[in-house]
C-alpha positions as CSV (number, residue, x, y, z in Angstrom):
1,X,-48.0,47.3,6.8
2,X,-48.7,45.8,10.3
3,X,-46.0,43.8,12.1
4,X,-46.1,41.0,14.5
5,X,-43.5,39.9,16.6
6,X,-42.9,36.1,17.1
7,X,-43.3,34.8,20.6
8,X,-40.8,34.2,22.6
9,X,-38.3,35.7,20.2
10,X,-37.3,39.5,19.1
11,X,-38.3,39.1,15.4
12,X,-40.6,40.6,13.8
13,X,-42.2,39.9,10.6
14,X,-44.7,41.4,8.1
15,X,-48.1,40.4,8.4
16,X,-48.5,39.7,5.1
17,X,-45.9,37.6,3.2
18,X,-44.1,37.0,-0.4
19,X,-44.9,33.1,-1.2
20,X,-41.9,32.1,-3.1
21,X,-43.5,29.3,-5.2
22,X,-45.5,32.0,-7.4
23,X,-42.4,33.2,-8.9
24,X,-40.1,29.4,-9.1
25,X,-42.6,27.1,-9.5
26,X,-44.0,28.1,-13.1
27,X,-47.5,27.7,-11.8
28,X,-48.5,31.2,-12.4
29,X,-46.2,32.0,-15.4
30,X,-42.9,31.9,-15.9
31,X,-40.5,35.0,-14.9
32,X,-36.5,35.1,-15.0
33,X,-34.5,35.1,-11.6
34,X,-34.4,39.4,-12.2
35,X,-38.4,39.3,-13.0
36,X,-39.0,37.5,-9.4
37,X,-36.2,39.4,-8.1
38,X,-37.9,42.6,-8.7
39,X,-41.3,41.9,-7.8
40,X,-39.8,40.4,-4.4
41,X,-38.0,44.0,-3.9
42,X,-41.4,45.3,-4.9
43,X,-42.9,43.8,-2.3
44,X,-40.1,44.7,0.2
45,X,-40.4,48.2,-0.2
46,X,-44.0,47.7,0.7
47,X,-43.0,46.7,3.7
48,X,-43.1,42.8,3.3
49,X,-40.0,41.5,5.2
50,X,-41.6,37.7,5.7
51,X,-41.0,35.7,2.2
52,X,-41.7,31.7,2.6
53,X,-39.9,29.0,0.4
54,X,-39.6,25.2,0.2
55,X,-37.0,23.2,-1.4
56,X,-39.1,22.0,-3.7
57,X,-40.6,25.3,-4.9
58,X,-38.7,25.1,-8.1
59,X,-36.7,22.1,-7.2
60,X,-34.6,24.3,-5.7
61,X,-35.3,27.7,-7.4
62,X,-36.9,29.3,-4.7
63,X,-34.0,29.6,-2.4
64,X,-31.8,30.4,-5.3
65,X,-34.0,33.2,-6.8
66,X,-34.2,34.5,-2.8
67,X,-30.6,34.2,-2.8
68,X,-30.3,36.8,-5.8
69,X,-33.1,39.5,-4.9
70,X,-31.5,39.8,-1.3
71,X,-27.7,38.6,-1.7
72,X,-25.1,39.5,1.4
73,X,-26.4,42.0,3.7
74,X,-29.6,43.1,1.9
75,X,-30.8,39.2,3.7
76,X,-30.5,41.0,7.6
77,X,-33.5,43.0,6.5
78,X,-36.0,39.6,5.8
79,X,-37.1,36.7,7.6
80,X,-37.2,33.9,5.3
81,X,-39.4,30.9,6.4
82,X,-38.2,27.8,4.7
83,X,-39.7,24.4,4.5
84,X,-38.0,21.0,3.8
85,X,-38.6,17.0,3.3
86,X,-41.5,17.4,0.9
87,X,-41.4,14.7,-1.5
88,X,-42.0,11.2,-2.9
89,X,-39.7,8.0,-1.6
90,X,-38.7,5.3,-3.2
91,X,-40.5,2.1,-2.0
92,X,-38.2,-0.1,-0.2
């Protein structure tokens, strides 16, 4: 796995990442929290360490399943990018 660092910043991150919406979204079949769990540890010991999520991957699922694969300390060894405000309004 190849590495890049992020500028201007000490972190580090796999080149190739773990796209959270394949596992909470149901778009690609549906899998428990330990089925997505296990293919994200999968992935980790592969050497992926960047997984990317929204809060409306799942409405909400995303997060949560990342929050079970890598609970406590296991989260130091990811970077988690995480997106936010996606979503329809209400016309005023």
């Amino acid at each position: 796995m190849r590495y890049r660092r992020l500028a201007g910043t000490d972190v580090e991150v796999s080149e190739i990442g773990f796209g959270v919406w394949t596992v909470s979204a149901g778009w690609w079949g549906a899998y428990s929290d330990d089925e997505a769990a296990a293919l994200m540890h999968r992935a980790h010991e592969r050497g992926v360490t960047f997984f990317d999520t929204a809060d409306t991957y799942g409405s909400g699922r995303g997060e949560t399943i990342l929050a079970h694969a890598f609970p406590g300390s296991a989260r130091d060894g990811i970077v988690i990018g995480a997106k936010f405000g996606h979503g329809q309004r209400e016309p005023r």
